[in-house]
N, C-alpha and C positions, 0 to 999 in steps of 0.2 A: 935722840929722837924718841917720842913716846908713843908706845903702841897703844892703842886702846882695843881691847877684844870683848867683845858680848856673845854673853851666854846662848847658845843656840836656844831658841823658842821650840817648847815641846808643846806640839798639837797633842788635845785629849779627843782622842776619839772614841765613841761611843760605841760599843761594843753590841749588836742586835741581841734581844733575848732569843736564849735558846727555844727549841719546842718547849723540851718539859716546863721551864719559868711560865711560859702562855701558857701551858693546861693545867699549873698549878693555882696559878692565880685565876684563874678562869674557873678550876672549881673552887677555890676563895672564895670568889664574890656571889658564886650559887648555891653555896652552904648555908647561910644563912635562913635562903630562899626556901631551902627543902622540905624544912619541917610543913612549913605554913601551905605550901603545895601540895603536899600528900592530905592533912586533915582536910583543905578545901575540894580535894577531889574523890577522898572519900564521901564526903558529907553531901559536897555536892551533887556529883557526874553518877556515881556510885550505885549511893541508893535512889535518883532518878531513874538509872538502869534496871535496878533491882526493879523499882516498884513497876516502871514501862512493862516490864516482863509478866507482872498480874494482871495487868489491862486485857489481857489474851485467856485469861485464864476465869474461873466461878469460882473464885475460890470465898469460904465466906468467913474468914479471919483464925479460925481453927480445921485444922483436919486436915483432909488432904484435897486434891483440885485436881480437875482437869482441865487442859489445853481446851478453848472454844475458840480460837481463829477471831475473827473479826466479829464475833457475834454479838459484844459490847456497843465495839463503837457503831453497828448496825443499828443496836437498839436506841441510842444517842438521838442518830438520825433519823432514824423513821418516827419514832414517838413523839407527840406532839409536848408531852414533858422536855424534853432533850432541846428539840428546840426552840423552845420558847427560853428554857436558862442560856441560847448559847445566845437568841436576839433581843433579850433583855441586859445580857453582858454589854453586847456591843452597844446599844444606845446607853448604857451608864456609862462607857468610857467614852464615846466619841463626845456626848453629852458634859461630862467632868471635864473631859478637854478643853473643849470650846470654851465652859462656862468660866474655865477658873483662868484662860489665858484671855478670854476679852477683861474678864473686872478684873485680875491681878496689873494688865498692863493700863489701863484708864487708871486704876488707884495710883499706880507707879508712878506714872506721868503726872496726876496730879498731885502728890504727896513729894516729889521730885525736889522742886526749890518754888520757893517764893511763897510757901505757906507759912507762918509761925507759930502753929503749932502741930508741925509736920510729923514731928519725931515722935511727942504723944499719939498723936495719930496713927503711925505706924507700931507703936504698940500695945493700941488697942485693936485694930486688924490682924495683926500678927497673932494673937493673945489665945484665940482658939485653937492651933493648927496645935501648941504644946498640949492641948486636952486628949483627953484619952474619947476615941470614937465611940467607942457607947458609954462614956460618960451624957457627950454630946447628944446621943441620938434619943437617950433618956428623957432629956430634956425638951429637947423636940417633939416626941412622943407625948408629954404633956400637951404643949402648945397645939397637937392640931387633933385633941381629944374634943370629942364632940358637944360639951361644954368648954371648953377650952380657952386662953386668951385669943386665939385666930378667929374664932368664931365669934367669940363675944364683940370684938373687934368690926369685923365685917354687919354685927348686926346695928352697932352703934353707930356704925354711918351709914345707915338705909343702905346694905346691899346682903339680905336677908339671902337672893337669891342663889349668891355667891357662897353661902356657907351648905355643907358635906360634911359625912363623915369624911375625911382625907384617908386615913390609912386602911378604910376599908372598901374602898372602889376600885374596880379595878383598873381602870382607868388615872385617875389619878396617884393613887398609890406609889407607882413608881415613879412621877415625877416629884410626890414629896420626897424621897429616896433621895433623888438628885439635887433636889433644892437643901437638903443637908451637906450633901460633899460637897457640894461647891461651898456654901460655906464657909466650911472647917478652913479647906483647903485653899480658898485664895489670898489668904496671909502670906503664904509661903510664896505661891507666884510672884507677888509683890515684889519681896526683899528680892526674888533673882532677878527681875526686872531692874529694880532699883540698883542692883549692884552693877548690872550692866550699862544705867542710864549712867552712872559715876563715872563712867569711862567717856561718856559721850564731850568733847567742847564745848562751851558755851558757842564761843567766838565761830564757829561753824555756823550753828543756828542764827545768831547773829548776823553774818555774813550772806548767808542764805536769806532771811527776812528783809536785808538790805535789797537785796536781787530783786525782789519781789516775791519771794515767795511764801505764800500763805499756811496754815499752820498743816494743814491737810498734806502739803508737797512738802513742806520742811520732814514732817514725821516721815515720810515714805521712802522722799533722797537723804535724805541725812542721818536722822536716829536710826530708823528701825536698822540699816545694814550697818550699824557700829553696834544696835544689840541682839544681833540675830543670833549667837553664840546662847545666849539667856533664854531665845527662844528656844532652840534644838534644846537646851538642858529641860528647861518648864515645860515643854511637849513633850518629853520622852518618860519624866517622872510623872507626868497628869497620868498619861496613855497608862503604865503601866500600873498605877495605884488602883485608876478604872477599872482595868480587867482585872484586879483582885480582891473589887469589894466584894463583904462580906461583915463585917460590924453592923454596918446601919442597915440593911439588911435584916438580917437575924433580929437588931435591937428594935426595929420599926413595925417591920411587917410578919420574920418570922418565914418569908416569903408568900404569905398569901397577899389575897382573900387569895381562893381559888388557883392558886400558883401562879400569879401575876406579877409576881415579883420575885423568882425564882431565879439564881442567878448559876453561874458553870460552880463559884465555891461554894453556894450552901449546897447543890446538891452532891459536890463531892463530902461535905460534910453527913449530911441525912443520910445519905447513901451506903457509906463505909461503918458510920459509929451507930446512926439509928435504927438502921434495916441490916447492916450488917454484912452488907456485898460489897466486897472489900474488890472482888476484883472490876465489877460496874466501877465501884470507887474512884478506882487508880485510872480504867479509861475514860474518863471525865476527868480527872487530875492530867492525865494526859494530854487530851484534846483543849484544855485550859493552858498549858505550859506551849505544846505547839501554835497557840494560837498568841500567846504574846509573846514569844517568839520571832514569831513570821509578820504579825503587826510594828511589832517595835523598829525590827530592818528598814520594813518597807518604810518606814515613817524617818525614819533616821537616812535613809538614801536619800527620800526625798528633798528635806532637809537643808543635809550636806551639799547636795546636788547645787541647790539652788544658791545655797553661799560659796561655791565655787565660781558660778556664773557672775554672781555679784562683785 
């Protein structure tokens, strides 16, 4: 009679890591992280600290200083200088906003498919935003010289009336300002749009046109909530470049005539390197940084808010 015996089967079981295995490897993988964390919070958090703490102070770059309280940011606010840089801030950004996310999404949309010669196209829009800003605003600066091609332009189609000096009105002045960034900058709107439209199906749009719906409702049900990702990004880098110009600015107007073009950065700039009040300086450096700060949240809540609903 033949036996046949088999080898008892040995289960592996898997033994849980100890503590120390999880806090070694744990700090493993944020060793790496360390270095780049410390120089980011020195560079960053650090000296933003440092400098916040001169915003309270007179100090005027050498010697020594006193503690003045609030008596900065007071002067900010009461002076008709002060506010005019913080409501010329805001109409250059909400303004760069609007202007570079309506034409970067129209150009998108139509540079999108069914042009054939899309792709040149998009690298001649694109072509400025790699230029350096006051390269740019140089240029510009020629253009709306009071002889200038803008003028000569407007006289050669009988609208004589329509020609100014541009960058010396006050009135106008700033909105050349803006008619530069928008510019530069709606290349770059484009491509995130564009990258986002890549994502969108055809066959959707399709589908939806079958339905009946016209291009107005296609764009609104269909596209825009497949690229409203592109939008949160193109709105949150416009908003943020806005509140920090400062190139075209300086390169254009210099901030006048009359301080009409005076924004929160040139005068942290004038204020600290050309006058010398370093500690005015920093509360204006200050009240610039809490202000896009506090704008970028509320813009980015809103936002996300609404792509959740969606």
């Amino acid at each position: 009679m033949a036996i046949s015996s088999a080898a008892p089967a040995t289960a592996r079981v898997k033994r849980p890591a100890s503590a120390p295995d999880r806090g070694s490897k744990l700090f493993a993988s944020w060793w790496w992280a360390i270095p780049a964390l410390v120089v980011s919070i020195l560079v960053h958090y650090v000296a933003v600290a440092v400098g916040g703490t001169f915003a309270f102070t007179n100090w005027k770059g050498i010697g020594a200083f006193q503690f003045v309280g609030f008596d900065n940011f007071a002067k900010i606010f009461s002076g008709d200088l002060g506010r005019g840089a913080i409501l010329n801030t805001l109409f250059l950004a909400f303004g760069f906003l609007i202007g570079t996310n309506v034409f970067g999404l129209l150009l998108a949309l139509a540079l999108n498919r069914g042009v054939k010669l899309r792709y040149f196209l998009r690298v001649v829009i694109f072509m400025p935003t790699v230029l350096s800003p006051l390269a740019v605003s140089y240029i510009w600066r020629f253009i709306y010289q009071p002889q200038g091609p803008l003028n000569s332009f407007l006289g050669s189609v009988g609208l004589e009336s329509w020609q100014r000096t541009w960058l010396a009105d006050p009135v106008s002045s700033i909105w050349t300002i803006l008619i530069v960034m928008v510019w530069q900058s709606t290349g770059l709107v484009m491509v995130i749009y564009l990258a986002g439209l890549a994502g969108v199906p055809q066959e959707l749009e399709e589908a939806a046109a079958i339905d009946g719906a016209n291009v107005f409702q296609r764009f609104r049900h269909v596209v825009f909530p497949l690229i409203r990702p592109s939008f949160v990004i193109a709105s949150t880098l416009m908003l943020i470049q806005g509140l920090r110009v400062f190139d075209q600015v300086m390169a254009l107007t210099g901030g006048g005539p009359f301080n009409a073009t005076e924004t929160l950065a040139t005068q942290v700039y004038k204020q600290t390197f050309a006058y010398g009040q370093f500690g005015y300086g920093a509360a204006l450096s200050l009240v610039l940084t809490v202000l896009i700060i506090v704008i970028s949240l509320i813009q980015m809540g809103l936002t996300s808010g609404r792509e959740r609903k969606s």
